[in-house]
DRENKE-210496 format. One record per atom (N, C-alpha, C, O): x, y, z; residue in one letter. Coordinates in steps of 0.05 Angstrom, whole numbers, plus 5000, padded with zeros to 4 digits. Layout:
% DRENKE-210496
XYZA
...
***
This chain:
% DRENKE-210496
312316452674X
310216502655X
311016432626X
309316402609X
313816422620X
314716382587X
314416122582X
313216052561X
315315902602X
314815542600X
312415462613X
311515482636X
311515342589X
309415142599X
309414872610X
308614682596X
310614832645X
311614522650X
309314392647X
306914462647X
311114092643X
308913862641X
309713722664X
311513792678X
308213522669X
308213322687X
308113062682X
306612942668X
310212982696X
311212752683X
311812532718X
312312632740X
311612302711X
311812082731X
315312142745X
317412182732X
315112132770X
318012142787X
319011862787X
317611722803X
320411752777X
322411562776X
322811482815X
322011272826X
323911682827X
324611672853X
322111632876X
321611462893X
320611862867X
318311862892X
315511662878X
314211562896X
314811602858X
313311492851X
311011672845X
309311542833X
310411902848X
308912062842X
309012302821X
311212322811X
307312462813X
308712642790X
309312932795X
307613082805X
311112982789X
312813262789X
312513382769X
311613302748X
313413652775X
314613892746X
316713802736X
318113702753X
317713812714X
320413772694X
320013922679X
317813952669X
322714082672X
323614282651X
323614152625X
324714292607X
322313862615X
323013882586X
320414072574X
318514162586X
321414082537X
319214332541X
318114192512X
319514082495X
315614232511X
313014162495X
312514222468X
310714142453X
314914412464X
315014532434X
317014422412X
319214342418X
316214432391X
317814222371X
320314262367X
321114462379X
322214132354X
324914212358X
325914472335X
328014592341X
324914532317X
325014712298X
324614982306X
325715172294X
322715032329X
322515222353X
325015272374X
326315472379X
325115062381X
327715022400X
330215192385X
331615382393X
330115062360X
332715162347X
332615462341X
334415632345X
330215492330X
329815802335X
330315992357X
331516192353X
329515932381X
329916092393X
332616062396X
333916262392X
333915872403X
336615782408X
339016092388X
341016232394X
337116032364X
339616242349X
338916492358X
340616642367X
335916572356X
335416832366X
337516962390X
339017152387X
337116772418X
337716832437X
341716862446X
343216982462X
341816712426X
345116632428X
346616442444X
348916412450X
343416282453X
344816022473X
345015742466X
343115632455X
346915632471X
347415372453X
344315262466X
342915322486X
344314982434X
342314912433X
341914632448X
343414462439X
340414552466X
340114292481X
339814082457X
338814142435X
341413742466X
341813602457X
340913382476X
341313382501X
339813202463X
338412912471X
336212792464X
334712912448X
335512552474X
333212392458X
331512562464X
330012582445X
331012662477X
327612812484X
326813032465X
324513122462X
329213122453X
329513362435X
329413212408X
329113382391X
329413062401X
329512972378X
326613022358X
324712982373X
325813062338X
323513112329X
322712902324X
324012712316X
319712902329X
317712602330X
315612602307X
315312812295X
314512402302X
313512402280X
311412692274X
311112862293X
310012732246X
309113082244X
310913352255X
310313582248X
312913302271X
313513482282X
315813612252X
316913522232X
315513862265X
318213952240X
320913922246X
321513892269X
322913922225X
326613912234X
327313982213X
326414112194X
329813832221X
332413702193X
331613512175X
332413522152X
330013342182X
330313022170X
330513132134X
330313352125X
331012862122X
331012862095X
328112892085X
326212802097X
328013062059X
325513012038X
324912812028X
326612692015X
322012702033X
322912472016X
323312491988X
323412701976X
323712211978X
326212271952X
322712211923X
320912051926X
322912341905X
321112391889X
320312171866X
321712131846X
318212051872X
317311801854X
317811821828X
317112021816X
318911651819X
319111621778X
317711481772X
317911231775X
315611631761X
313411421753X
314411311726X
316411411715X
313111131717X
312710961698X
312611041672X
313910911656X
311311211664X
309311301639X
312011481639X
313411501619X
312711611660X
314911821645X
317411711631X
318511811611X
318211471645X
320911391649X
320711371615X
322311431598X
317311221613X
317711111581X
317211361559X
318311351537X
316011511565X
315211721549X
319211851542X
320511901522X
319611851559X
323711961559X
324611791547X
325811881527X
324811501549X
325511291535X
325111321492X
326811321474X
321611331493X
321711381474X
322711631457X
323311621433X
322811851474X
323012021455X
326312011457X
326912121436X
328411971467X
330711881467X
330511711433X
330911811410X
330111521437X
329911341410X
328711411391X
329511291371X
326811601385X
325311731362X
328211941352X
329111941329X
329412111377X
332212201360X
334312061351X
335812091332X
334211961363X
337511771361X
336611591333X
338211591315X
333811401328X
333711361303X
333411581275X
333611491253X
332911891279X
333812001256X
335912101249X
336712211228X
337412021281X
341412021268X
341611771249X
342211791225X
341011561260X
341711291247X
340711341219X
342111301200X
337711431216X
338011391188X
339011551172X
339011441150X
340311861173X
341412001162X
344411871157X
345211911135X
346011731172X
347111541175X
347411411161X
349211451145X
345511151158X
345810961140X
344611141113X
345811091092X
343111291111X
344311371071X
346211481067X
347411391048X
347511691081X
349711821076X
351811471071X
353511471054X
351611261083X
353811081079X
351710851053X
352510701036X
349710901060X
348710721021X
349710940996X
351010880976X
349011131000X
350611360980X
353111340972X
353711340948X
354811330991X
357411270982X
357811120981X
359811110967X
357010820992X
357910580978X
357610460955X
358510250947X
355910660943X
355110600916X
356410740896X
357010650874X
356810980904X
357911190894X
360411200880X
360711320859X
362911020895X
364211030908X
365910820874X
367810880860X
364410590873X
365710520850X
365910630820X
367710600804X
362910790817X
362910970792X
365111140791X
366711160773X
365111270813X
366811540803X
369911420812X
371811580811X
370611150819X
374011090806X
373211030772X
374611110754X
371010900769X
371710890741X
370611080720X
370711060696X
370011200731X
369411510718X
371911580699X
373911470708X
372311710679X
373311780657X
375412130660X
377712180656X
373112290669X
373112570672X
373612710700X
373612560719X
374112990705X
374013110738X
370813080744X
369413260735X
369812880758X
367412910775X
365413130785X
362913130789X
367613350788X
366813590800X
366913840781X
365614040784X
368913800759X
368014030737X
367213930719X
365614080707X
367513720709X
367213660678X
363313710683X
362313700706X
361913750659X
360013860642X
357513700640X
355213700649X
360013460615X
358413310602X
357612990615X
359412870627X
355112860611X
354112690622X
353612480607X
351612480593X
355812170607X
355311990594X
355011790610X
355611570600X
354311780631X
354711580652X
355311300645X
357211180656X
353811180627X
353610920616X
356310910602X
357110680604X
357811070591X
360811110584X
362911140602X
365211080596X
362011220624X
363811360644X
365311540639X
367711560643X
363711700629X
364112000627X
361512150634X
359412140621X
362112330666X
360412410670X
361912620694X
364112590706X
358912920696X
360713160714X
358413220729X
356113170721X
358713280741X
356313500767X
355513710761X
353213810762X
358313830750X
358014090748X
356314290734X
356614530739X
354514220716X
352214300704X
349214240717X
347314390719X
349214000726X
347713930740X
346714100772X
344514170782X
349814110780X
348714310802X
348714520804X
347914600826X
349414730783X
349514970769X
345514980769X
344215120784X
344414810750X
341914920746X
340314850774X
338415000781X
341214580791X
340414560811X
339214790829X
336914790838X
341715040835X
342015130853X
340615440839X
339315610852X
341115460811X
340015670792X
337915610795X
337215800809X
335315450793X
332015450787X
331815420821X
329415400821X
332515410848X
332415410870X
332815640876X
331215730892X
335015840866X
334916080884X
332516280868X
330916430880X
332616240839X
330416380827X
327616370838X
326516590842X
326216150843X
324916070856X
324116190879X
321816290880X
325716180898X
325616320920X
326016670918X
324916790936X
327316850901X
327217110886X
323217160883X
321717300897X
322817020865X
319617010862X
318616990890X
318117200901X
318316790903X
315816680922X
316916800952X
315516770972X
319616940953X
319716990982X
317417230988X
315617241005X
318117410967X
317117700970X
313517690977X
312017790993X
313217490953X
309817400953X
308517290977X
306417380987X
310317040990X
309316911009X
309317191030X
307117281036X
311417331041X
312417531060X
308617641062X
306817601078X
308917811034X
306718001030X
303417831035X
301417931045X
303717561024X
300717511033X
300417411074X
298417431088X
303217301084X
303117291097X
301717451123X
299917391139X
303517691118X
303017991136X
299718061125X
298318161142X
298418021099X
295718041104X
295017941111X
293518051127X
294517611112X
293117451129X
293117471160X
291317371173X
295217601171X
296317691202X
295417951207X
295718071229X
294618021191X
295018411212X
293018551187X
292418791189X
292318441171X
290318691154X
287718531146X
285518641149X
288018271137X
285218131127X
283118121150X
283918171173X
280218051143X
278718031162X
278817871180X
280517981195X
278217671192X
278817441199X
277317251179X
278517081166X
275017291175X
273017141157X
274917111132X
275716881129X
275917301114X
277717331095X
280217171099X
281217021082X
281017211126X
284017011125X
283416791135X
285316641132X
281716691147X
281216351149X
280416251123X
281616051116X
278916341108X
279816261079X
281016251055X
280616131034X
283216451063X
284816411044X
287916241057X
289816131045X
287516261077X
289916021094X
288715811086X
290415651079X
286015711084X
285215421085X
286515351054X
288115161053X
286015491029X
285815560995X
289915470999X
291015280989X
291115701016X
294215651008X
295615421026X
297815331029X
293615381036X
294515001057X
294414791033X
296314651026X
291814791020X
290714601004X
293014650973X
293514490955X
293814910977X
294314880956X
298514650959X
300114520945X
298414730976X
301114520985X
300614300984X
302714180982X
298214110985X
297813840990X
297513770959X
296613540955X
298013920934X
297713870906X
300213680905X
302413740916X
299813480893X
302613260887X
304013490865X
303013670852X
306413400868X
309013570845X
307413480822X
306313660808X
307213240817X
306713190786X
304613280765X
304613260741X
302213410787X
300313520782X
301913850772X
301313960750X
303213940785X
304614160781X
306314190751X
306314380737X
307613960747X
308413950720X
307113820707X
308613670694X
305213790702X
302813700679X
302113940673X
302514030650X
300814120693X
300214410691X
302314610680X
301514740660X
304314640687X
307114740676X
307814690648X
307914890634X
308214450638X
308814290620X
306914360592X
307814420570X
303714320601X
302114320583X
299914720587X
299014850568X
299814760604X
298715090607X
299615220609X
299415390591X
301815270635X
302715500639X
305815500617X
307315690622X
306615360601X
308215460577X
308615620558X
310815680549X
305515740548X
305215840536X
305516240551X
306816430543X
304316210566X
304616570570X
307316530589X
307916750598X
308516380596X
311716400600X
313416510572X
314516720567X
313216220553X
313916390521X
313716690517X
315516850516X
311716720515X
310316980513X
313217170529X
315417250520X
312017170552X
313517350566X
316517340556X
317617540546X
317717090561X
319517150549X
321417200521X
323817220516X
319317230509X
319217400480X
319017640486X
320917760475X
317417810498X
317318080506X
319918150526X
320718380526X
321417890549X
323218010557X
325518070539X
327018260543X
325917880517X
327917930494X
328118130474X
329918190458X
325018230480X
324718480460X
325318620472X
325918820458X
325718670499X
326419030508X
327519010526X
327619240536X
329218800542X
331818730552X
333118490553X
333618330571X
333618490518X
335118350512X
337918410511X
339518290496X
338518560524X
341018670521X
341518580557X
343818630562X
340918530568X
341118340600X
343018030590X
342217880572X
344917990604X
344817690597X
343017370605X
343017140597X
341617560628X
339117320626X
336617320609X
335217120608X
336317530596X
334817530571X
335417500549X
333517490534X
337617490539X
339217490511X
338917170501X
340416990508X
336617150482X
336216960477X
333617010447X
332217200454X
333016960431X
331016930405X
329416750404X
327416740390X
330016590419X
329116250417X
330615980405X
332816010395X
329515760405X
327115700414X
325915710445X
327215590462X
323715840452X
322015790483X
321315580483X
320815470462X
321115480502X
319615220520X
321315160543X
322415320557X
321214890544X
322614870576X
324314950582X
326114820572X
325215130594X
326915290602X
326915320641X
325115240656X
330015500649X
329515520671X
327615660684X
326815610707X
326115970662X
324815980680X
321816020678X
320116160689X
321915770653X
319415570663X
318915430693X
317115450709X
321715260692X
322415050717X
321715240743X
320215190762X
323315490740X
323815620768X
321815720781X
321515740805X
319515820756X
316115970761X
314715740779X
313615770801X
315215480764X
313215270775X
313815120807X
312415000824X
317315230804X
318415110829X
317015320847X
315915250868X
317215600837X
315515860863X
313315780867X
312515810890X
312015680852X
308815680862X
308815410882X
307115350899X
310915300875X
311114960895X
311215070920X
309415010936X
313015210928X
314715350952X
313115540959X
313615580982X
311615670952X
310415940960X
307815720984X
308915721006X
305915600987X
304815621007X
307015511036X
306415601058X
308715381034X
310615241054X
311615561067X
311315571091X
312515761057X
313916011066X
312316151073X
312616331090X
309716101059X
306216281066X
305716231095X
306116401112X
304915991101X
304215911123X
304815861147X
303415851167X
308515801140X
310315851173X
310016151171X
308716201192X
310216371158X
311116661165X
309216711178X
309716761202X
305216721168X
304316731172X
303916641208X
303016821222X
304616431218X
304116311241X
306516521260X
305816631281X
309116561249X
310516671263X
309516931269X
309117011291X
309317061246X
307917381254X
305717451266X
305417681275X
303417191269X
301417201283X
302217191319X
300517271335X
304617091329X
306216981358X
307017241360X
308117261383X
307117471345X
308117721348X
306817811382X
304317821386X
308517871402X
306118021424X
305218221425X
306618411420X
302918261429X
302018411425X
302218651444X
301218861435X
303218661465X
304418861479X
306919061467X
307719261478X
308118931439X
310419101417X
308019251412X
307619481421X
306319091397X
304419321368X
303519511376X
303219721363X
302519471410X
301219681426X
303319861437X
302620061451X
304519831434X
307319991446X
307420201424X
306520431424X
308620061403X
309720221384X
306420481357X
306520671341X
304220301370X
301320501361X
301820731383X
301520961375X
302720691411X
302020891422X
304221131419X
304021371426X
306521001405X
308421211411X
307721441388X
308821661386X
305221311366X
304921481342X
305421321319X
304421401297X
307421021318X
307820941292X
305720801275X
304220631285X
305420871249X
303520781229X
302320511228X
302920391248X
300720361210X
300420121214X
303719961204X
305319791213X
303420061187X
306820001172X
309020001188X
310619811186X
309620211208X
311620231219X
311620031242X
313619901248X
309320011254X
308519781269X
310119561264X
311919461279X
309219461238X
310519181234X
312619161222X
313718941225X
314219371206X
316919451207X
318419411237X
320219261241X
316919621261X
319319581281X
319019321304X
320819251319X
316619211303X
315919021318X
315218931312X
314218851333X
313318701284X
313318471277X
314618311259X
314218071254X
316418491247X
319218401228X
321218251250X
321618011252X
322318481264X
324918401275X
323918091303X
325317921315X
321018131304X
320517911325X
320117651313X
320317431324X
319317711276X
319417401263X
321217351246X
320917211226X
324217521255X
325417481232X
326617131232X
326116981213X
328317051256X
328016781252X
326616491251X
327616271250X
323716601252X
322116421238X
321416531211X
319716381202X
321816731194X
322516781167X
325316591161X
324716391147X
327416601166X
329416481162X
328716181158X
329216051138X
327516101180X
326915891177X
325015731161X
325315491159X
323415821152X
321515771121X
322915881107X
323815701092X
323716101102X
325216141070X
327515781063X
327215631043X
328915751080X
330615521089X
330115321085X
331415151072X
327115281099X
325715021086X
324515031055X
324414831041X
323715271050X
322915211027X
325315141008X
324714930995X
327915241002X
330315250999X
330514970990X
330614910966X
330514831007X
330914551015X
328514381001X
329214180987X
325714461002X
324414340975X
324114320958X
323114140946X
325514670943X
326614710925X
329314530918X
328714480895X
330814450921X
333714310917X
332814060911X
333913940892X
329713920930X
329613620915X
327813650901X
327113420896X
326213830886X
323813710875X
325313680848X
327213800837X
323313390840X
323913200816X
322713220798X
323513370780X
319713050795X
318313040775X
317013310765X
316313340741X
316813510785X
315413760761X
318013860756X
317514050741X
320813860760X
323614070737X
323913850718X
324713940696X
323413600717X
322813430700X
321513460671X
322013440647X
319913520686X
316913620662X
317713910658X
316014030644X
319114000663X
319214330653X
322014400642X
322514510620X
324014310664X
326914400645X
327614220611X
325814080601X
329814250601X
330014220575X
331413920575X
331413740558X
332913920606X
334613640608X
337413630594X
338813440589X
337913930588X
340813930574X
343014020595X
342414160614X
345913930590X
348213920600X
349714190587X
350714210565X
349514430612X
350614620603X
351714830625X
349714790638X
353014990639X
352515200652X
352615500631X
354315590616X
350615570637X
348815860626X
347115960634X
345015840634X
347116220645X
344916430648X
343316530635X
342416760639X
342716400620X
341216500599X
337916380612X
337416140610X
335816560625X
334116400632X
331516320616X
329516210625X
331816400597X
329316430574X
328716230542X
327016180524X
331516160551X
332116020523X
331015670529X
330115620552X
331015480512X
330115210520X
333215160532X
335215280524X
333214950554X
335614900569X
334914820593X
332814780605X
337314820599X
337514800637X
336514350652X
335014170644X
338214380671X
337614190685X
337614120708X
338214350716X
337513960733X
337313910756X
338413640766X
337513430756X
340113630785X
340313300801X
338313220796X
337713130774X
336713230818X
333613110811X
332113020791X
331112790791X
331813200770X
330613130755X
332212940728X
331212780712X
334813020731X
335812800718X
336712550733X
337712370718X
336412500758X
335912190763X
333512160755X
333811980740X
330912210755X
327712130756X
329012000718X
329011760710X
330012290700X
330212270674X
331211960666X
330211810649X
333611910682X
335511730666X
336611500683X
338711390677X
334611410709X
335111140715X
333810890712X
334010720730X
332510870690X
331510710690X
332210620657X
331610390648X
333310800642X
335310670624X
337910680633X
339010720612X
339510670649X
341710700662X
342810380668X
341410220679X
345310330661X
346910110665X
347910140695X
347410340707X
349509920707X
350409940729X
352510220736X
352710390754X
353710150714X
355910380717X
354410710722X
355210890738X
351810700701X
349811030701X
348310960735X
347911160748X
347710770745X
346710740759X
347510890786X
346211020802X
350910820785X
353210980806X
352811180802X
352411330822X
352911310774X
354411560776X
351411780782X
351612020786X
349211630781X
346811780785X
346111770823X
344911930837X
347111580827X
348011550866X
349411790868X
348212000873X
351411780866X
354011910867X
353112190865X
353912340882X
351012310842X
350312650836X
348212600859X
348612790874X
346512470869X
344712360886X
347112510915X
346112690929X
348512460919X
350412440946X
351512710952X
352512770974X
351212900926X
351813130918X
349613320932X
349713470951X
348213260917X
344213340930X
343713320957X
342413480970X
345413020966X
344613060994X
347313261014X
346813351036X
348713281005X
350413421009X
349813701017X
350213811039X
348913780996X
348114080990X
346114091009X
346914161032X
344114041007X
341313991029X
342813941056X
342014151067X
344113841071X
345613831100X
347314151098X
346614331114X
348714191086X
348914441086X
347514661090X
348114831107X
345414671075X
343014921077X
342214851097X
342215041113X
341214641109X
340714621140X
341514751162X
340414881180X
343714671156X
346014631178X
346514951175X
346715071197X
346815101151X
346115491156X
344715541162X
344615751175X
342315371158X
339715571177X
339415531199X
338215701213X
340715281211X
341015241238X
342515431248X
341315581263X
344915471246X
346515661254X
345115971247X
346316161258X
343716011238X
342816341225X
341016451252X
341216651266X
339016191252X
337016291276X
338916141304X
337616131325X
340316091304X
341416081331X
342716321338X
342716411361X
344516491313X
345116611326X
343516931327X
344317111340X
341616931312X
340117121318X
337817051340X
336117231339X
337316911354X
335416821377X
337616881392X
336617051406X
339616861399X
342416941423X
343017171417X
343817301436X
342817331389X
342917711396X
340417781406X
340417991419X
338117661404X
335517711421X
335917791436X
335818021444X
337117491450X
336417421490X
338217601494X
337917761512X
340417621478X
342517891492X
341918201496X
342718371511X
340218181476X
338418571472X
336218591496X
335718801506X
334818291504X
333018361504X
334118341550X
332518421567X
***
């Protein structure tokens, strides 16, 4: 009653008989085979036939076309923004490279800037560089942070789709529009202010100053914040919005405030996409040209003094001084150029490492 014989033609008698082969696929066979603990029959008749189940191989998985190329390209879309980081880092210094042998002074401390003499230093240059960039970012982190978290978690919606559209638009303003504005409006109640900071902490060494006001650093540095403030507005914003919302509900139910909310669960979940816009803005801060142009004083100095007329930038002193510049000013404005880009791969290259390694204490907490 367990086998079902078939009938099959007799070789010998010419007629058909019972035979023990059996009707079920070989993947069965093998099954019971292990169940039972009896070795497993071997021969052509056992072999699995087409539909039937086994061993055989999978077949092997088509590469289509469209992918191979879609991988192709995007292979080559990276590999050409090695190459071109590449070739400037080597036009930079090949240019670079003959100014500063015939350079006069230490490259790296000296001050003063005669390029066309060959006498010329960095060292003031990247002093205010790095001074109207971090100030900058002092102002606009705190601002962008705070309008961010309203547009995410307190505005209406009606309210924050328009004022995200207002601080998008306001990023697509060209720089130069920014120092026309700087330059010619907002100068005046900067002065101001900083007359009133001299009147009643002037005893600070970043206020210790009488005048004369005008372009100053932190003229430059106000105008650089308002540059930078929608770029840090708008990634935070996007990050704190990816917040899950299974934290906020967590931490409402356990009793915490609206505040504590986003203190314990939408801070620590956007802190490295905070990192990462503060970083970038960082980094637009370090090149912008034509508005520290129009706002700093263009003088060769290192001083804290942020109120007084003064202050200068890489940037803005190549935009200032290459186009009266001899071959020799030509290098040595490459060369502070190579400095800039320098600095900028750096700040990168920390923020790369900052959120890597806080995305790896995550995955480890979490």
């Amino acid at each position: 009653m367990g086998e079902s014989p078939s009938r099959s033609a007799d070789a010998r008698t010419g007629g058909s008989g019972v035979t023990t082969s059996h009707a079920r696929p070989a993947g069965a066979v093998a099954s019971a085979g292990i169940l039972t603990g009896t070795p497993l029959p071997t021969g052509p008749e056992f072999e699995p036939g087409p539909g039937m189940g086994g061993g055989g191989a999978l077949p092997r998985r088509r590469t289509f076309g469209a992918e191979r190329a879609f991988r192709g390209l995007s292979v080559a879309a990276g590999t050409m923004v090695l190459v071109i980081i590449i070739a400037i880092a080597i036009f930079l210094i090949a240019k670079a490279v003959p100014a500063l042998r015939a350079n006069q002074v230490n490259f790296f401390t000296a001050k003063e800037w005669f390029a066309n003499e060959g006498r010329f230093g960095i060292a003031a240059l990247a002093f205010g560089t790095v001074l109207t960039a971090v100030i900058a970012l002092l102002v606009a982190v705190p601002v962008a942070l705070g309008i961010a978290l309203y547009l995410s978690h307190y505005a209406p919606r009606r309210i924050a789709t328009t004022l995200g559209f207002l601080i998008d638009l306001l990023a697509a303003v060209p720089s130069v529009v920014f120092g026309l504005w700087g330059r010619e409006v907002f100068i005046d109640p900067v002065n101001d202010f900083a007359a009133w900071l001299n009147r009643y902490f002037g005893w600070i060494p970043f206020f210790d100053s009488e005048g004369p006001y005008g372009r100053s650093i932190m003229l430059g540095s106000l105008v650089l914040a308002i540059m930078v403030l929608p770029i840090i507005t708008s990634l935070s914003r996007e990050v704190f919005a990816q917040t899950p919302k299974a934290n906020e509900e967590a931490a409402l139910a356990l009793g915490a405030t609206k505040w504590e909310t986003i203190r314990t669960a939408v801070l620590p979940y956007g802190r490295p996409g905070v990192v990462a816009a503060v970083m970038l803005g960082l980094g637009r801060a370090l090149g912008e040209t034509i508005a520290l142009a129009m706002t700093l004083g263009a003088t060769f100095g290192i001083s804290f003094n942020l109120i007084g007329s003064g202050g200068n930038s890489i940037a803005a002193n190549i935009a200032n001084g290459f186009g009266e510049a001899s071959d020799l000013g030509r290098g040595a404005l490459i060369a502070s150029g190579l400095v800039l880009f320098a600095i900028t791969l750096v700040v990168n290259m920390t923020a790369r490492a900052i959120i890597y390694r806080r995305r790896e204490f995550t995955e480890v907490a979490a």
